[in-house]
Each structure stands twice: as structure tokens, then as C-alpha cells.
C-alpha positions as CSV (number, residue, x, y, z in Angstrom):
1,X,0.0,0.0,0.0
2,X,1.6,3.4,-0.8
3,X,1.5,6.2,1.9
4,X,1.0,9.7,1.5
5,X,1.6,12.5,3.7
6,X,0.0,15.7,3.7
7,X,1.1,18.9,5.4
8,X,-1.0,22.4,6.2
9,X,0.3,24.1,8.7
10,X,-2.6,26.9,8.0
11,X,-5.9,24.6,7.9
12,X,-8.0,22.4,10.2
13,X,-7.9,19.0,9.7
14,X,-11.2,19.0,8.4
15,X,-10.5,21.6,5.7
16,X,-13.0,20.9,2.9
17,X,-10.2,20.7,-0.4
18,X,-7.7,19.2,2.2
19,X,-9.8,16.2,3.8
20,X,-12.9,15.8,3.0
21,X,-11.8,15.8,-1.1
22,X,-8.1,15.2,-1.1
23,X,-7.8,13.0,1.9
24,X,-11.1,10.9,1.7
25,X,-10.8,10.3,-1.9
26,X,-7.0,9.1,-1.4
27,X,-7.8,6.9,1.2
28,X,-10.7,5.3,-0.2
29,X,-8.9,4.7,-3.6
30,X,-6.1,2.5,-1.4
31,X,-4.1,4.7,-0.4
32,X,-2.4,5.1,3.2
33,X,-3.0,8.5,4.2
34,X,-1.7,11.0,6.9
35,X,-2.4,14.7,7.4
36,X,-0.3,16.4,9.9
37,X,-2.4,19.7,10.5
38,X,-2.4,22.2,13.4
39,X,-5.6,21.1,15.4
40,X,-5.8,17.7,15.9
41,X,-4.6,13.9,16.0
42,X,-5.9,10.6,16.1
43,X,-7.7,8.3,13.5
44,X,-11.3,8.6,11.5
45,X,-13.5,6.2,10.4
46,X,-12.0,5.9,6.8
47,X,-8.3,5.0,7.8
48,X,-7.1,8.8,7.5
49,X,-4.8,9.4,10.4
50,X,-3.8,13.3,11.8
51,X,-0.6,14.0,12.8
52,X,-0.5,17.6,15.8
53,X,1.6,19.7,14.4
54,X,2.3,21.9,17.8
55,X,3.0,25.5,16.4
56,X,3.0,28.9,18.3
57,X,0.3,31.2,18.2
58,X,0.5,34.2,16.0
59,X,0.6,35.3,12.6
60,X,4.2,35.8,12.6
61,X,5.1,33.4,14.8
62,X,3.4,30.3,13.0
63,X,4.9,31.5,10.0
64,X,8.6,31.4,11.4
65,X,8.4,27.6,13.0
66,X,5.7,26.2,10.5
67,X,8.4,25.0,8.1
68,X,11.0,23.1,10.3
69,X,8.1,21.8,12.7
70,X,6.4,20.2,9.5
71,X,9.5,18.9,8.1
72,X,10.0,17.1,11.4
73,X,6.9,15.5,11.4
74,X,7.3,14.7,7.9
75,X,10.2,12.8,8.4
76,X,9.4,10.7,11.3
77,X,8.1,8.1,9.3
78,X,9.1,6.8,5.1
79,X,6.0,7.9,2.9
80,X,6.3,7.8,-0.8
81,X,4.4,11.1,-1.5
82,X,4.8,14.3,0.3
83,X,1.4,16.6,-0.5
84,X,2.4,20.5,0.7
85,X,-0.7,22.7,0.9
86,X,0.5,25.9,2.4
87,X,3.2,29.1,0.9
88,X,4.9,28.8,4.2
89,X,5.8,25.0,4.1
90,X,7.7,25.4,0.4
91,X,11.3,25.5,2.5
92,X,10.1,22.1,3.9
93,X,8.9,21.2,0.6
94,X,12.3,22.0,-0.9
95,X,14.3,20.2,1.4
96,X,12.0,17.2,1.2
97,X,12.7,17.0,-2.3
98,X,16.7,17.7,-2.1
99,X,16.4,14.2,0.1
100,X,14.9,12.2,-2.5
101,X,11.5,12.5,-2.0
102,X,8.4,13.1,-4.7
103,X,6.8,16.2,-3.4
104,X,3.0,17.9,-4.6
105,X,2.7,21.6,-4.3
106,X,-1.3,22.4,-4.2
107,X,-1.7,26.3,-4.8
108,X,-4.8,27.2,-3.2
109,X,-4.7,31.0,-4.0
110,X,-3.0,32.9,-6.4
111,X,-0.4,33.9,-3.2
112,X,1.3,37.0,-5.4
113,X,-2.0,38.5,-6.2
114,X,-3.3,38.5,-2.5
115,X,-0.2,39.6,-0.8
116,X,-0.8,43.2,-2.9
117,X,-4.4,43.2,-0.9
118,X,-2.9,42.3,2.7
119,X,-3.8,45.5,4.7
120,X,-1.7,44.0,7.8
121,X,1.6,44.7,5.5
122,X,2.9,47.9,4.7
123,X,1.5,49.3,1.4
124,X,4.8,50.2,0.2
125,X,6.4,46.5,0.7
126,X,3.2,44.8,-0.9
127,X,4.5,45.3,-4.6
128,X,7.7,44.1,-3.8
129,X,6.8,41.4,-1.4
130,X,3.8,39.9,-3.9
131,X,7.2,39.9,-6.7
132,X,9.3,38.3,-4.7
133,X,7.4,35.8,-3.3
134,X,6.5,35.0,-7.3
135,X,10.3,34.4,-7.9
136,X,10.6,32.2,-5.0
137,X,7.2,29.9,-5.2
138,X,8.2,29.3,-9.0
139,X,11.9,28.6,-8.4
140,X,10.4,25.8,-5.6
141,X,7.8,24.6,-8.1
142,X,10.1,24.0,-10.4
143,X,12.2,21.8,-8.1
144,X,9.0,19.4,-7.5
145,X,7.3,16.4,-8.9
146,X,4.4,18.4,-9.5
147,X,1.6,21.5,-8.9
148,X,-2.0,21.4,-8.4
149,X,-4.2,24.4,-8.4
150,X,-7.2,25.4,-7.2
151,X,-8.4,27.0,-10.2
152,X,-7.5,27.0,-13.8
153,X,-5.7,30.2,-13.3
154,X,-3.5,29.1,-10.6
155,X,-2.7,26.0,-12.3
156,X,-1.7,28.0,-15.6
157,X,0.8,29.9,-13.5
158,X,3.2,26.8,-13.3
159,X,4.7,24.8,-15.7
160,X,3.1,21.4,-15.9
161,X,0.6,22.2,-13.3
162,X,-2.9,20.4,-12.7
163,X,-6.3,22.1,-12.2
164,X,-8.3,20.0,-9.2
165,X,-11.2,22.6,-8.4
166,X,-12.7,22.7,-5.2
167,X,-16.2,21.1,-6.5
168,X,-18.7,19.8,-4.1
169,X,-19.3,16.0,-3.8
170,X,-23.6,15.8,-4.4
171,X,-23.7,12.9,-2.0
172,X,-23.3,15.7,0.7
173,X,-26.5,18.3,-0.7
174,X,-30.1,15.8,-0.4
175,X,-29.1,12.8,-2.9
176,X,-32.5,11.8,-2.2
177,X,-34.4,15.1,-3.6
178,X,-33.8,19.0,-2.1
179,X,-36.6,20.5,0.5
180,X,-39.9,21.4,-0.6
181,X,-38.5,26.0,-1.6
182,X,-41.7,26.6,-1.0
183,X,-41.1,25.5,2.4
184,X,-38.1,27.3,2.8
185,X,-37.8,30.0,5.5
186,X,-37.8,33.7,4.0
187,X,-33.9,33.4,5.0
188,X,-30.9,34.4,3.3
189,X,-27.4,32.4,4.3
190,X,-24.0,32.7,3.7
191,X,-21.6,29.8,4.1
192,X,-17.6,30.1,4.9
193,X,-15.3,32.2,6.9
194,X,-16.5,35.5,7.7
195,X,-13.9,38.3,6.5
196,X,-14.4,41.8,5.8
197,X,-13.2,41.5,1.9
198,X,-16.0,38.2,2.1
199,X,-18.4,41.5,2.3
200,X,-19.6,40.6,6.1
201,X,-20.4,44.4,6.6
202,X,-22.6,44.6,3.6
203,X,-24.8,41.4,3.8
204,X,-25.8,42.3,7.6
205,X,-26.6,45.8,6.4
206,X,-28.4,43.9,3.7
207,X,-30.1,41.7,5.6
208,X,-31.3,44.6,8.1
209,X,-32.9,47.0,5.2
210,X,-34.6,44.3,3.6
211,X,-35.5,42.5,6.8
212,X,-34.5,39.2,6.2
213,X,-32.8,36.7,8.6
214,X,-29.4,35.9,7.5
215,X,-28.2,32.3,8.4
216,X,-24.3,32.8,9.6
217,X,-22.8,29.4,9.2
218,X,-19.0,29.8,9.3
219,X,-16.0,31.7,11.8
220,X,-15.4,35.4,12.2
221,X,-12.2,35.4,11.2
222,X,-11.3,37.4,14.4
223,X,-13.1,38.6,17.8
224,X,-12.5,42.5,16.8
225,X,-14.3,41.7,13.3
226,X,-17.5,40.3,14.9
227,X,-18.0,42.8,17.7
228,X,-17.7,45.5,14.7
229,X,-20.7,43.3,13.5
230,X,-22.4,43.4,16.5
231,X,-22.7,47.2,16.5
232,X,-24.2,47.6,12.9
233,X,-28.0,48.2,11.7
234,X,-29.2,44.6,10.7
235,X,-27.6,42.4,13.5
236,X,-30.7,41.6,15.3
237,X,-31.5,39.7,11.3
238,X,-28.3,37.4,12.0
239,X,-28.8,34.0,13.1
240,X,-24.7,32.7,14.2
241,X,-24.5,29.0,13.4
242,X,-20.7,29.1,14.2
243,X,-18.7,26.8,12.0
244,X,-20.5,23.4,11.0
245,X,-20.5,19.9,9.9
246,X,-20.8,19.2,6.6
247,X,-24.3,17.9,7.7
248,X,-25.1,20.8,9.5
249,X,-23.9,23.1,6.1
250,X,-26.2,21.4,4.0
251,X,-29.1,21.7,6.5
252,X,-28.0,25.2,6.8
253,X,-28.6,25.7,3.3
254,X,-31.3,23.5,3.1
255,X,-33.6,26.0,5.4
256,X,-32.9,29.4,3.5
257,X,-34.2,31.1,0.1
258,X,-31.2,32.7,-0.9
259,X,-27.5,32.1,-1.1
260,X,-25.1,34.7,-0.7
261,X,-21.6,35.1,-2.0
262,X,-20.6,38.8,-2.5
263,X,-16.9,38.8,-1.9
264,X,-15.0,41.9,-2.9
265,X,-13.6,42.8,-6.2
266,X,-9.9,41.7,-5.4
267,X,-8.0,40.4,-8.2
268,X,-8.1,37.1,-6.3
269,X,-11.5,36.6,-5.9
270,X,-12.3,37.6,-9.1
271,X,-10.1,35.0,-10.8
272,X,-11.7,32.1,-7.5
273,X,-13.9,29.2,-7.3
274,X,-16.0,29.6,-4.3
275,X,-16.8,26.1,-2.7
276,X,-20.0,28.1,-1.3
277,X,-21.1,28.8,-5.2
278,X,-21.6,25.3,-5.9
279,X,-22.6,24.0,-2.5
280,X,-26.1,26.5,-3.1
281,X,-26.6,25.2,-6.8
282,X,-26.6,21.9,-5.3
283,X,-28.8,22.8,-2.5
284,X,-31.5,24.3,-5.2
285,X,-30.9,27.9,-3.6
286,X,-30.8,31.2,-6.2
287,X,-28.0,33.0,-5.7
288,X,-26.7,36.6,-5.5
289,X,-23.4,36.6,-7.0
290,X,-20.6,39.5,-7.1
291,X,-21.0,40.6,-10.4
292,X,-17.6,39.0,-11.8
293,X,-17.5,38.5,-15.7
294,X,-15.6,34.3,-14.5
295,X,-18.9,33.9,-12.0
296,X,-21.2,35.2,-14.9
297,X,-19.8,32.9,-17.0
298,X,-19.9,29.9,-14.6
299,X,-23.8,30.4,-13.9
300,X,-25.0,31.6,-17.0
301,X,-28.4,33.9,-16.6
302,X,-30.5,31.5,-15.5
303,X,-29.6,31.1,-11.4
304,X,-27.9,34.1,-10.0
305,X,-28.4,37.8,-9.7
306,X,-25.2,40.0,-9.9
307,X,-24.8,43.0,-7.8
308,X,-21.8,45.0,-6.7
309,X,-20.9,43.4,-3.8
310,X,-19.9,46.5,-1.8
311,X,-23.3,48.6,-2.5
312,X,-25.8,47.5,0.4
313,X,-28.7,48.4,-1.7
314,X,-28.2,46.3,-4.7
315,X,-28.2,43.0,-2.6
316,X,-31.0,44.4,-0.2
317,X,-33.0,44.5,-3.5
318,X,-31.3,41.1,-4.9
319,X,-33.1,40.1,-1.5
320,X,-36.2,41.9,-1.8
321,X,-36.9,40.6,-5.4
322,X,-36.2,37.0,-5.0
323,X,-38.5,36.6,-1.6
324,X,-41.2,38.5,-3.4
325,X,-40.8,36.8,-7.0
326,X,-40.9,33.1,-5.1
327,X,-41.9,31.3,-8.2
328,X,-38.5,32.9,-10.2
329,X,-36.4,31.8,-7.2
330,X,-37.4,28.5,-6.8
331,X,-36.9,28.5,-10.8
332,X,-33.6,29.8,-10.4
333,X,-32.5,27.2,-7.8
334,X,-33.7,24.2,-10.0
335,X,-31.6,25.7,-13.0
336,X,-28.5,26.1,-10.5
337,X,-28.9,22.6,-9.5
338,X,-28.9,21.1,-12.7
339,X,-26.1,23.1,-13.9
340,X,-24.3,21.9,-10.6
341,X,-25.1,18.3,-11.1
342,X,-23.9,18.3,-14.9
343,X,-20.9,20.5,-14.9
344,X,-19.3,21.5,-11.2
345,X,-19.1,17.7,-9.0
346,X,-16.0,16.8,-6.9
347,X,-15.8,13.2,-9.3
348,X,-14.4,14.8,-12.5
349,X,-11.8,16.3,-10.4
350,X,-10.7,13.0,-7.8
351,X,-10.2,11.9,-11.3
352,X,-7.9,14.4,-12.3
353,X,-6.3,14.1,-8.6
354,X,-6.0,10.1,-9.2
355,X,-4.3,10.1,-12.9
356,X,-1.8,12.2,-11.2
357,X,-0.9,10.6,-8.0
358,X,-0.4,7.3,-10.1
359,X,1.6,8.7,-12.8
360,X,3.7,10.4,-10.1
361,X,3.8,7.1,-7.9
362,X,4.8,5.3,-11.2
363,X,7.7,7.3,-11.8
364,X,6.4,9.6,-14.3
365,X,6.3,13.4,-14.4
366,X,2.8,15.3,-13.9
């Protein structure tokens, strides 16, 4: 049986790309698999075990000891693939691979791009920070067996490298037929860690002028960010589900109307592939969108509305319209779901994640 060992440094072990597609679909395809992460250990029920990685708390100071403390770990035991998932593990990657070893980058974000919209740097060092960290991240790539990438984009930015998108598994969204949307609470939800550039602000401001609950399922991504919440016109609409199960997601989504993803116009999430997109086509749910010309293109006109994502008013009304147009909305989400169920399943890509595992274990390049 081959082994495989993945390392984050940055995500929980029950990171959605990271375990419940990579990992799962590795292990239940035969594979041994390990995933050294910074929250947990012990075994699951599919064979996957978790390695602790023990790191300092802090920004800075999980940065400085995540490489050498994964590289530890990774070395403790003989595995014939290393999987890296994280910018700040490519020294360990490196070394790994000056020992011998076959080593997998997976690019989650287009790093260089995001560093220039990092408000906790300097602006004058972003520019130079976001090209030097592009130097360095394709010198390493270039030293490895091979590159995966969330998106098309990403993977185009390295030679070789191999698109495995973030699609949802169906199995996880009511394989055995959606909820009744007339049913459906007159409720909105967004899905995923709760950021300022994710348009937090916005939606509860959205949510309060249109009056319409908005289901919370996910982490502020700090304590500061959701007292600033607390204090804004529209917080008594938000219902705080905290982060969830994959069961409790899809129930989640399974209650509400509306699906909300209304990230900010950031180079980076304007080239993404938002998990959350895909998880409300599944789930039946029309959804307003940030009006990106990729997301337009993904959805087509029949099961989104577009707004700008940082003007409240536009997604109060994307609210207002589909609550009091039911008979569109619930037309929309049966468009999305179809369109999810043809085109945007995890399947295609495990594929893609297989052929290249086995042509990598078989001593080919990617």
C-alpha cells in the first residue's frame, strides 16, 4: 500500500479541499494516508490518520516555526508522496525533495496576487513582497514532482501544473431530492469564513434593510471583526450558526431562500472558485453573486443575480426581489442545480487528482 503525507500548517484537519476531497478520496482509492495539521490527532473512520503539528500562536510566529516543525513531522516516518498545501511549508517542501523524496505543491490562492491586498503589511512593501514571493514559489515549483491548483488560473501559473477545483461532492447536498423551496424560511445564508473583503459588513446591512434573517454558518475570522458586526444596523437579522459539519452546512442551506456570496472585487477573488457557489446550486438555492465576468460565465443567466458586492442596496433589493418573486427563485435554484449536477461535481476532479498521483507514484512526471 503506498503512503502519502499531507502537510498544512494553516488549515484544520477538516479543511473541505484538504480532507474531506483530497484526503477521503486518497484513502478510499487504497491509499495510506496522513495529514499532519495544526488542530488535531488521532484516527477517522476511513483510515485517514492526523498528525499535531504543535506551532505557536500568531501570525508571525506560526509563519517562522511552520516550516522546520512540518518537516520534522514529515520525516518521522518513510512515505512515498509528500502533499504541501500551504506558501509557508515550500522551505520544507524544498528540502523534502533535495532528500529524494516526490513532493506535490497544491496552490490554493493565487499567493502574489493576494499579498498586494494584505492591509496587515505595509503598502509600500506589498508590490515588492507579492514579486518576490512570485520568484521564489516558481523557483520551488520548479524543483517538485508536481503543482496542483485550485483553479484553472493558478494551475496555468506553473509549468506542468494540474487544475483539481474545489467542486462539491452531491452525496453531501439531499441525494435523495432537495426540500420542498416553498417550504423554505424567508432566509438568506452565507456559508464560509466571515472576513471583511468576504463583504460581512454589507450582507448584515443587507439583511437589516430588507429585513431578512441571514443564516451565519462559518467563523469570524477574528473577535474584533465580529463585535464591529455586532454594533451595525441589521444584526438583530443574523442567526450565528458558528462553524458546521458538513451535515449541518447542508441543513444550513437547506432551510434558507437565498444564497449569498458577494466577496470583494480583489483580483483574487475575481479569478476564484468559491466552494460556497456550488454547494447553493446543489442545494437548489438562487444566488446573488458578485458581479464577476468568471462567476457570470460559470452560472449563466438562469440562477444568479449579480450586484456589486460592496453597494448594500443592490443585494438588499437582490433580496427583496427574490422573496417577493418566489416562483422565479425557486426556478432559479432548480436551474442552479442542474447546472451543478452536470458541470461543477467533486468526481471529475478526484479523477484528475487520481491520474496524477499514479503517474507520479509510477515514476512519471505530472
Amino acid at each position: 500500500m503506498k503512503s502519502i503525507c499531507i502537510l498544512t500548517t494553516v488549515h484544520r484537519h477538516d479543511d473541505v479541499r484538504i480532507y474531506y476531497r483530497q484526503a477521503l478520496s486518497l484513502a478510499k482509492a487504497g491509499y495510506r494516508v496522513t495529514l499532519c495539521c495544526p488542530d488535531y490527532e488521532g484516527k477517522d473512520e476511513y483510515g485517514v490518520r492526523f498528525c499535531k503539528l504543535e506551532l505557536p500562536g500568531g501570525r508571525f510566529g506560526r509563519m517562522w516555526k511552520a516550516s522546520p516543525t512540518a518537516l520534522k513531522a514529515a520525516l518521522t516516518e518513510e512515505y512515498d508522496l509528500y502533499h504541501v498545501h500551504d506558501p509557508e511549508l515550500l522551505p520544507a517542501a524544498l528540502k523534502l525533495k533535495k532528500r529524494g523524496k516526490r513532493v506535490i505543491y497544491d496552490a490554493h490562492e493565487d499567493v502574489p496576487r493576494q499579498i498586494l491586498g494584505k492591509d496587515w503589511l505595509p503598502e509600500w512593501s506589498r508590490k515588492p513582497l507579492a514579486r518576490r514571493f512570485e520568484r521564489y514559489e516558481q523557483k520551488v515549483a520548479r524543483r517538485l514532482d508536481g503543482v496542483i491548483g485550485a483553479t484553472e488560473i493558478i494551475a496555468g501559473r506553473f509549468p506542468g501544473g494540474v487544475a483539481v477545483r474545489n467542486f462539491p461532492d452531491p452525496q453531501e447536498f439531499f441525494p435523495q431530492g432537495l426540500p420542498p423551496y416553498e417550504k423554505r424560511r424567508r432566509a438568506a445564508v452565507y456559508a464560509g469564513s466571515i472576513t471583511q473583503l468576504r463583504g460581512i459588513h454589507q450582507m448584515v446591512k443587507a439583511a437589516g434593510q430588507a429585513g431578512v434573517p441571514l443564516i451565519l454558518a462559518g467563523e469570524f475570522e477574528n473577535p474584533a471583526l465580529r463585535h464591529d458586526i455586532t454594533l451595525l444596523p441589521g444584526f438583530d437579522q443574523v442567526e450565528e450558526r458558528g462553524k458546521l459539519s458538513r451535515d449541518g452546512v447542508a441543513k444550513a442551506m437547506g432551510e434558507a431562500r437565498i444564497g449569498l456570496v458577494v466577496l470583494f472585487p480583489t483580483q483574487s477573488y475575481q479569478e476564484s472558485l468559491p466552494i460556497k457557489l456550488f454547494e447553493y446550486m446543489l442545494c437548489g438555492l438562487p444566488v446573488i453573486a458578485s458581479d464577476f465576468p468568471l462567476w457570470r460565465e460559470l452560472t449563466g443567466k438562469s440562477c444568479a443575480l449579480f450586484v456589486d458586492p460592496q453597494k448594500v442596496e443592490e443585494i438588499a433589493g437582490a433580496m427583496t426581489f427574490l422573496l417577493e418573486n418566489p416562483d422565479r427563485a425557486k426556478a432559479m435554484g432548480e436551474a442552479g442545480r442542474k447546472l451543478a449536477l452536470k458541470k461543477y461535481c467533486w468526481q471529475s476532479e478526484e479523477k484528475r487528482l487520481l491520474t496524477l498521483y499514479r503517474k507520479l507514484l509510477e515514476g512519471e512526471k505530472a
